[in-house]
C-alpha positions as CSV (number, residue, x, y, z in Angstrom):
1,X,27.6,47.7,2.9
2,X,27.1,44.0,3.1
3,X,27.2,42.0,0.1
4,X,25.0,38.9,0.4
5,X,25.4,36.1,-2.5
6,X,22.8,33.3,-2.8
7,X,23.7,29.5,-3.9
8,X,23.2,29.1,-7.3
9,X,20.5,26.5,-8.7
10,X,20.2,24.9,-11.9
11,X,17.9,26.6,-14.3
12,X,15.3,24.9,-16.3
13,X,16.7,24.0,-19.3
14,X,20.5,24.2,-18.3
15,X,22.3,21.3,-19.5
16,X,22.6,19.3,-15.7
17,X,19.1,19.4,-15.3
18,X,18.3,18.0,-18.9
19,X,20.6,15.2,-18.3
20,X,18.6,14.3,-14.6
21,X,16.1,14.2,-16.6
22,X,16.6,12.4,-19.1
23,X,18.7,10.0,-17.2
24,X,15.1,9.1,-14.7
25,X,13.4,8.7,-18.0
26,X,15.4,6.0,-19.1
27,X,15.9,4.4,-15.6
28,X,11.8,4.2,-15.5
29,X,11.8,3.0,-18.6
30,X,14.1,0.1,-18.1
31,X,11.8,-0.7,-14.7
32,X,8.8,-0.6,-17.0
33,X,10.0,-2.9,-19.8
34,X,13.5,-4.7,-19.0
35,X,16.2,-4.9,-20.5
36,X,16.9,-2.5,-23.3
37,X,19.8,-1.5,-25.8
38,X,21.2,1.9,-26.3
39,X,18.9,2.5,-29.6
40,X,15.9,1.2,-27.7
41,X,16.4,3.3,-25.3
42,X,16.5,6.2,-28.0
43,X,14.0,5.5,-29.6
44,X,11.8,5.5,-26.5
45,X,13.1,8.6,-25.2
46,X,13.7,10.4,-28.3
47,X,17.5,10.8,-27.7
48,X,20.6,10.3,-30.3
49,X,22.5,7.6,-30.1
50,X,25.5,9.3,-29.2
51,X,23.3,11.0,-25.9
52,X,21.5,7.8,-25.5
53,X,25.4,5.8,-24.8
54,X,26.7,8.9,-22.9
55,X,23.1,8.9,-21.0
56,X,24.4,4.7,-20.4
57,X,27.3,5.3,-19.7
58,X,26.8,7.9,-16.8
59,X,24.3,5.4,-15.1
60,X,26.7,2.6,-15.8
61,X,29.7,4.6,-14.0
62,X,26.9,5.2,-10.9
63,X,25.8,1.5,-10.6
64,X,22.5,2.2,-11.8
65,X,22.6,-0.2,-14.3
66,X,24.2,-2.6,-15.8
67,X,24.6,-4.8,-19.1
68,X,22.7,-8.1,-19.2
69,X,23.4,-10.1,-22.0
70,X,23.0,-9.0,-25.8
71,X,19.9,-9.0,-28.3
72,X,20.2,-12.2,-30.9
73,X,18.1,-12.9,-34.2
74,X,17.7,-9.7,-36.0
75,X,20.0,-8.4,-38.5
76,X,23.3,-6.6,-38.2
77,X,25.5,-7.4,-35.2
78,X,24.0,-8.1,-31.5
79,X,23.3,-5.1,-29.6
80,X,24.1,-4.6,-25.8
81,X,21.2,-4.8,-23.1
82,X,21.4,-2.6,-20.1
83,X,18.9,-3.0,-16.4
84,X,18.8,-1.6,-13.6
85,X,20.9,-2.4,-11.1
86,X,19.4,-4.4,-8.4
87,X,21.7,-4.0,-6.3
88,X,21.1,0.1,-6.2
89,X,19.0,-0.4,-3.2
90,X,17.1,-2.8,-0.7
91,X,14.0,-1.7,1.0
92,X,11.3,-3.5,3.6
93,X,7.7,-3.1,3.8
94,X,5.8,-3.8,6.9
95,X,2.1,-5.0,7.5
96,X,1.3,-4.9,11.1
97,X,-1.8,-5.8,12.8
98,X,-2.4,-7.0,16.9
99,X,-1.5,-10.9,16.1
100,X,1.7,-10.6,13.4
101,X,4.5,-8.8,12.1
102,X,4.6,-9.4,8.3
103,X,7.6,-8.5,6.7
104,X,9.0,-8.7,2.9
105,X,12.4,-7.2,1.7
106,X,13.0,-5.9,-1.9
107,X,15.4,-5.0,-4.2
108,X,15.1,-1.3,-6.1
109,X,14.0,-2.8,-9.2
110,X,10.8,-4.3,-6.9
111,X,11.7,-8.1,-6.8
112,X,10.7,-9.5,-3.5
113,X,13.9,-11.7,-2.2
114,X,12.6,-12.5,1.4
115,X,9.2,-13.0,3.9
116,X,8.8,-13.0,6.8
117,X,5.9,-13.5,10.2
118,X,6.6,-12.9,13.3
119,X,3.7,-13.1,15.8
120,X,3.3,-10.3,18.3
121,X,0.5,-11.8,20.3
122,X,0.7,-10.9,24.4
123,X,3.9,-9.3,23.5
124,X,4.7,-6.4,26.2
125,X,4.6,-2.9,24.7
126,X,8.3,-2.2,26.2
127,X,9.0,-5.3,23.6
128,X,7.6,-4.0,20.0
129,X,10.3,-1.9,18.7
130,X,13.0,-4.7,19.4
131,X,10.6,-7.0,17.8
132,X,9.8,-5.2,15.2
133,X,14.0,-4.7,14.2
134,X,14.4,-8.2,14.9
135,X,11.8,-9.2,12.4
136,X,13.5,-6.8,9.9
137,X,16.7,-7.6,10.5
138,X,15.5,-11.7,10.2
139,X,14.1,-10.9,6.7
140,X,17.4,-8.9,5.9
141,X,19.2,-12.0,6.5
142,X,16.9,-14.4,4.7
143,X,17.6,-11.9,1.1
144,X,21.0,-12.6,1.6
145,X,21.6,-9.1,2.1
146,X,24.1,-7.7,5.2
147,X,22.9,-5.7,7.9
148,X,22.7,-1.8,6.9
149,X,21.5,-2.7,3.6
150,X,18.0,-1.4,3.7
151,X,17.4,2.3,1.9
152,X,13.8,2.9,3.2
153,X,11.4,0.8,5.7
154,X,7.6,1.6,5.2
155,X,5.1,0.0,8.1
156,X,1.4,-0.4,7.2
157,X,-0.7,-0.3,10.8
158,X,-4.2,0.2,11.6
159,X,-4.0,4.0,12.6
160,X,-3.4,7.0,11.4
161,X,-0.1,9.5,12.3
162,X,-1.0,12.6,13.3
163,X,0.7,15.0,10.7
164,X,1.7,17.4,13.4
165,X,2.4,15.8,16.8
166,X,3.9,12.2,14.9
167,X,1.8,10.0,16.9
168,X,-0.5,6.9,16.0
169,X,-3.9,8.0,16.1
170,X,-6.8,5.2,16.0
171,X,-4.7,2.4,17.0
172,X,-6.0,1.5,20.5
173,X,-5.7,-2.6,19.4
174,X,-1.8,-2.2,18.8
175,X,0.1,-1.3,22.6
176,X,3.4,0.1,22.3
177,X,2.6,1.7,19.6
178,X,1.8,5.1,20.3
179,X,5.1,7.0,21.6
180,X,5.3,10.3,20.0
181,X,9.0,9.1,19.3
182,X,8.0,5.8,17.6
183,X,9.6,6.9,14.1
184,X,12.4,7.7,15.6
185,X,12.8,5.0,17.8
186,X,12.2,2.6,14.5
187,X,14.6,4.2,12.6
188,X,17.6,3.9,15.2
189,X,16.4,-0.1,16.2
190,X,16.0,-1.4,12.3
191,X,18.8,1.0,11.4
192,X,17.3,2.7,8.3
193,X,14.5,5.8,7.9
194,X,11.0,4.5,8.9
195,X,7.8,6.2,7.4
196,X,4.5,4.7,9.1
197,X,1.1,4.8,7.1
198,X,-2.2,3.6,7.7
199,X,-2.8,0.1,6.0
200,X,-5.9,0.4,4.1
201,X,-4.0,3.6,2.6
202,X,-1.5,1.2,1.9
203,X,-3.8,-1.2,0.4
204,X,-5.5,1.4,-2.5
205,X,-1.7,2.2,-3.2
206,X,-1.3,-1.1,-4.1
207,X,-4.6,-1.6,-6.0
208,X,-3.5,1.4,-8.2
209,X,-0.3,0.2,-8.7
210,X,-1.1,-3.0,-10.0
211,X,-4.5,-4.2,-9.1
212,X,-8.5,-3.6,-9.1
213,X,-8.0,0.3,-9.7
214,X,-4.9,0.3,-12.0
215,X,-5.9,3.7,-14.3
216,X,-8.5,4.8,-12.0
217,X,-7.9,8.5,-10.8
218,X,-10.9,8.3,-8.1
219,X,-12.0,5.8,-6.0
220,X,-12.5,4.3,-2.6
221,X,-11.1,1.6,-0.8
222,X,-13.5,-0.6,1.6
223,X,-11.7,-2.7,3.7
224,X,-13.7,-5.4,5.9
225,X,-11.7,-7.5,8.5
226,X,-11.3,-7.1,11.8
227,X,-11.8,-3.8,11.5
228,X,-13.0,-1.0,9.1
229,X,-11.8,1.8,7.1
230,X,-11.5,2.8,4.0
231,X,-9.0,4.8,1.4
232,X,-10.1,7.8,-0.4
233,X,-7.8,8.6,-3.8
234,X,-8.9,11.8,-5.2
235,X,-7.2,12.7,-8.6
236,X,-4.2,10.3,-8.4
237,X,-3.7,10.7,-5.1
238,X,-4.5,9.7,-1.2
239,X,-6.8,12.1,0.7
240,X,-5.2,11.6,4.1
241,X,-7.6,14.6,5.9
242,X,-6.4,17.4,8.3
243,X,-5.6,15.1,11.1
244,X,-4.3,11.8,8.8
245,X,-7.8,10.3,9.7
246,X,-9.7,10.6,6.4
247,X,-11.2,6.9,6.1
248,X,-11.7,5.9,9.6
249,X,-15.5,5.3,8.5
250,X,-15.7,2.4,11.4
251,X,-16.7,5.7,13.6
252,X,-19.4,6.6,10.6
253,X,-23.1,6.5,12.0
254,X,-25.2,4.5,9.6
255,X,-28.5,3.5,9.9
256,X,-28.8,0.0,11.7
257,X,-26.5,0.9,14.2
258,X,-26.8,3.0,17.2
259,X,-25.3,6.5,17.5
260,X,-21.8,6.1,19.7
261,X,-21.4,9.7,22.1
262,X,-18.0,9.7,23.4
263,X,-16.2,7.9,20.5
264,X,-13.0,8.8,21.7
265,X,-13.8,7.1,25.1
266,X,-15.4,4.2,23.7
267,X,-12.7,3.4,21.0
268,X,-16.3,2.5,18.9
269,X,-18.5,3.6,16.1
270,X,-21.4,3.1,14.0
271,X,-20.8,1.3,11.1
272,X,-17.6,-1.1,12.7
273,X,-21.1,-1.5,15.0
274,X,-22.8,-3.4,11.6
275,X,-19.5,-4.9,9.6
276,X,-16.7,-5.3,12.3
277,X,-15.9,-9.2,12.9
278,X,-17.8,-9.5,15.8
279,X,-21.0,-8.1,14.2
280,X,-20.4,-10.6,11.3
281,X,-19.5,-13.6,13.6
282,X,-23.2,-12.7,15.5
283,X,-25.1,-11.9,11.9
284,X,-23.9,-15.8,10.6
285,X,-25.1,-17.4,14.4
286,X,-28.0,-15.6,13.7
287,X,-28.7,-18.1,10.8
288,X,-27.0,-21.1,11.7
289,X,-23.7,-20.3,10.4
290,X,-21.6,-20.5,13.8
291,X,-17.4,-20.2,13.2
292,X,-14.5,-18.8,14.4
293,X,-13.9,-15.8,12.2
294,X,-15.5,-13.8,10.1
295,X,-14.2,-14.5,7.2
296,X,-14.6,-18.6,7.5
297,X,-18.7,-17.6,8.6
298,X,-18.5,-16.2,5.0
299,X,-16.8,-18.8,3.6
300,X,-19.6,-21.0,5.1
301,X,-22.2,-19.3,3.9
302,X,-21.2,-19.6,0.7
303,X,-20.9,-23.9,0.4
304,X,-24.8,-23.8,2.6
305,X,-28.3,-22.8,0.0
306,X,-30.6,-20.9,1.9
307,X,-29.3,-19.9,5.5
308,X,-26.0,-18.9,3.6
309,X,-28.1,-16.9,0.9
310,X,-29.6,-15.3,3.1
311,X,-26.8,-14.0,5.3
312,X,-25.1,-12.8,2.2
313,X,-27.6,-10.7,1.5
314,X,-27.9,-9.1,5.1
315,X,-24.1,-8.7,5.5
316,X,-23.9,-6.8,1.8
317,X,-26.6,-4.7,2.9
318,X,-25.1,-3.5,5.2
319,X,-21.7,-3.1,3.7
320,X,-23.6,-1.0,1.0
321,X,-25.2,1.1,3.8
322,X,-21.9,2.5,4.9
323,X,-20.6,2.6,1.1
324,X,-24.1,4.7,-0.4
325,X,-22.7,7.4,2.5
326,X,-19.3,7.5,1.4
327,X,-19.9,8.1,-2.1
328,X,-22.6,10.0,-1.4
329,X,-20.1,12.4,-0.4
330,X,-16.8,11.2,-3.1
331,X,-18.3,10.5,-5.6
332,X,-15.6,8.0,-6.9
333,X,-16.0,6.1,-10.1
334,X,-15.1,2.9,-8.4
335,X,-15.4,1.2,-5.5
336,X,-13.1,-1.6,-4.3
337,X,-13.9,-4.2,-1.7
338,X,-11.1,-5.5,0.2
339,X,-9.8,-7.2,3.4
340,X,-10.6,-10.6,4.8
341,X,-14.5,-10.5,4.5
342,X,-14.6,-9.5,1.1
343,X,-11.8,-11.6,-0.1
344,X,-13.7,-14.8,1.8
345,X,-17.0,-13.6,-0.4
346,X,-15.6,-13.4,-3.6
347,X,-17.5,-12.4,-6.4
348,X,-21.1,-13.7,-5.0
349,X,-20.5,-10.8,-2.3
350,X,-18.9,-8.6,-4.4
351,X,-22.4,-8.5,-6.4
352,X,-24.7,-8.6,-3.5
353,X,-22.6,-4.9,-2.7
354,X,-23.0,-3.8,-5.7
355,X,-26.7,-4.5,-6.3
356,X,-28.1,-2.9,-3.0
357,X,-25.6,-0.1,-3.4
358,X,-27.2,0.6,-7.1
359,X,-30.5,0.1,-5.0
360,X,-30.0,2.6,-2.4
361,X,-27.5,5.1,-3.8
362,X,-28.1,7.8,-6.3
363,X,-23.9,7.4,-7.3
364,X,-23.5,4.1,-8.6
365,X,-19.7,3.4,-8.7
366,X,-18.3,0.5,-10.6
367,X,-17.6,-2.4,-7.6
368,X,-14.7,-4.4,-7.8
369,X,-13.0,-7.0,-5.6
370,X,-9.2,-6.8,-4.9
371,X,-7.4,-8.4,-7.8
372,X,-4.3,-8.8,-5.6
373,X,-2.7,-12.1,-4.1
374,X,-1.4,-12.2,-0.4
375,X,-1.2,-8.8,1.7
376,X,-2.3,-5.9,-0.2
377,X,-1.0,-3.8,2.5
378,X,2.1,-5.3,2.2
379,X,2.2,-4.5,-1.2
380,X,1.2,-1.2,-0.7
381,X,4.6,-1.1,1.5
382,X,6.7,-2.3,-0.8
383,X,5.6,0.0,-3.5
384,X,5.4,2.8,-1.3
385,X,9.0,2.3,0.1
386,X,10.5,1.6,-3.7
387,X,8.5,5.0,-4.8
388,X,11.2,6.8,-2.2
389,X,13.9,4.8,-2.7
390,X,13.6,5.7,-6.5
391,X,13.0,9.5,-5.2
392,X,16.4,9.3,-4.0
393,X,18.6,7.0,-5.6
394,X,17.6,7.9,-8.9
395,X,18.2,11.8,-7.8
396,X,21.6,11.7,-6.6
397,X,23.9,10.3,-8.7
């Protein structure tokens, strides 16, 4: 007879697992509110002193913190302040669309130390993995940091993996990016694990995190650029769908636009039909309001009375159009308008939305603009990348 043993595991409650604990307890802690001293870092935790300086001192020993200065002004002697470690881990976050590589490289306690563009435009598909290492490895240098320093690279793109096969789904508008290898081949060029994830996805994470729906459990994303999609968050958390495709409503049929057959084929859909660039561009000609982007047409109409009125009101028409059937269906308690159209719109736009939506929609969300500076995807990166750095370094000392 065979005897058969089985690795042992730590318990709940065994006295290793209380210490991981308790040690990622104080390490979010000190990312949430700086430096702190030992009876801080008690108090906030509910530990003793004498397992709040052992708790120190094991991080310490790691190199997952370290002691900043001392506190001054308050009675009795100065105490010791402890933070993390910067140093504990680098990561990059990545917003890619067809005309730039946007890069920005940060240190584990989320301070960005580098950015970086790189344009991609008429670059050959058999040329956008190098590029993309070499725009890495330029922002790695520009952080001071050395080559091999990164812990995690996350990429924001306009598609969506496929969970099973690995490849970019709904990306037609980015060549060379669609090898069923492409993680892979990322990871070996830039020389640290890649993770790919669709941008306006990225975009809601970073609205959570820090922007328009900080506290907000559920609610949807609208973004309006050159394309369209949107981010669905569900309890906390990204609904990604079956196939990774949940939010690609620029294939939605609305009313106003004609039914697309053969989607697939034509790389098209209903509502990007109504609020894609090129339908905005032709909505603003339509009342005088020729430019070269979407975004500036809005822009525009916002510095010309009457013609400019009057397009605003079209163009959040039929934004709401699309948004009465999404949350027809979510039900979210807030919406949030993002990308370039929205941004170029401001809070005029924002409440043209939000007025035909409470018009036309028996769920009336709360609408919000983005309340984030820069690349919200590139945010969402960064705070995506930072989450599994954490994850790890934080886990394994």
């Amino acid at each position: 007879m065979t005897k058969t043993t089985t690795a042992k595991v730590p318990l709940a409650g065994t006295p290793s697992l209380l210490r991981a604990i308790n040690d990622r307890a104080a390490l979010e802690l000190l990312l949430a509110n700086g430096p702190l001293s030992r009876t801080q870092i008690g108090t906030l935790t509910g530990l003793s002193k004498p397992t709040a300086s052992q708790l120190l001192a094991r991080l310490e020993a790691a190199g997952l913190v370290l002691p900043v200065g001392t506190t001054a002004g308050g009675p009795g002697p100065n105490a010791q302040l402890y933070q993390v470690n910067p140093a504990a881990g680098y990561v990059a976050g990545l917003d890619v669309t067809n005309s730039e590589i946007r890069v920005a490289v940060a240190d584990i306690t989320g301070t960005t130390l580098a950015e970086h563009v790189t344009p991609t435009k008429g670059v050959p598909a058999a040329e956008t993995v190098p590029r993309v290492a070499a725009a890495v490895a330029e922002t790695v240098r520009a952080a001071g940091l050395a080559e091999g320093s990164l812990h995690t690279v996350v990429i924001g793109v306009g598609g969506a993996p496929d969970p099973v096969t690995g490849k970019l789904r709904y990306a037609s508008h980015l060549p060379g990016w669609h090898s069923p290898r492409l993680v892979e081949e990322l990871s070996e060029a830039i020389g640290a694990p890649v993770s790919i994830e669709n941008d306006v996805n990225l975009a809601a994470v970073a609205e959570q995190a820090s922007g328009a729906a900080r506290g907000f459990e559920d609610f949807v994303l609208l973004w309006a650029g050159d394309g369209t999609g949107a981010a669905i968050v569900i309890a906390g958390r990204l609904h990604r769908g079956f196939t990774g495709g949940a939010g690609e409503v620029g294939y939605m049929p609305v009313p106003g636009a004609p039914v697309q057959r053969d989607v697939r084929r034509r790389k098209a859909g209903g509502f990007q039909e109504l609020v894609g660039a090129p339908a905005v561009r032709a909505l603003a000609r339509e009342h005088g309001l020729g430019a070269a982007t979407a975004a500036e047409a809005v822009a525009k109409a916002l510095e010309t009375p009457g013609a400019g009125d009057e397009f605003l009101t079209a163009l959040a028409a039929r934004l709401a159009v699309g948004l009465a059937v999404i949350v027809a269906v979510v039900d979210p308690e807030l919406v949030v308008v993002s990308g370039d159209v929205p941004s170029a719109g401001g809070e005029r736009l924002r409440e043209l939305v939000a007025e035909e939506l409470d018009r036309i929609s028996h769920a009336r969300p709360e609408v919000r603009s983005s309340a984030l500076p820069g690349s919200p995807v590139l945010l969402g990166a960064l705070q995506r990348a930072l989450a599994d750095a954490r994850e790890a370094v934080f886990s394994t000392h």
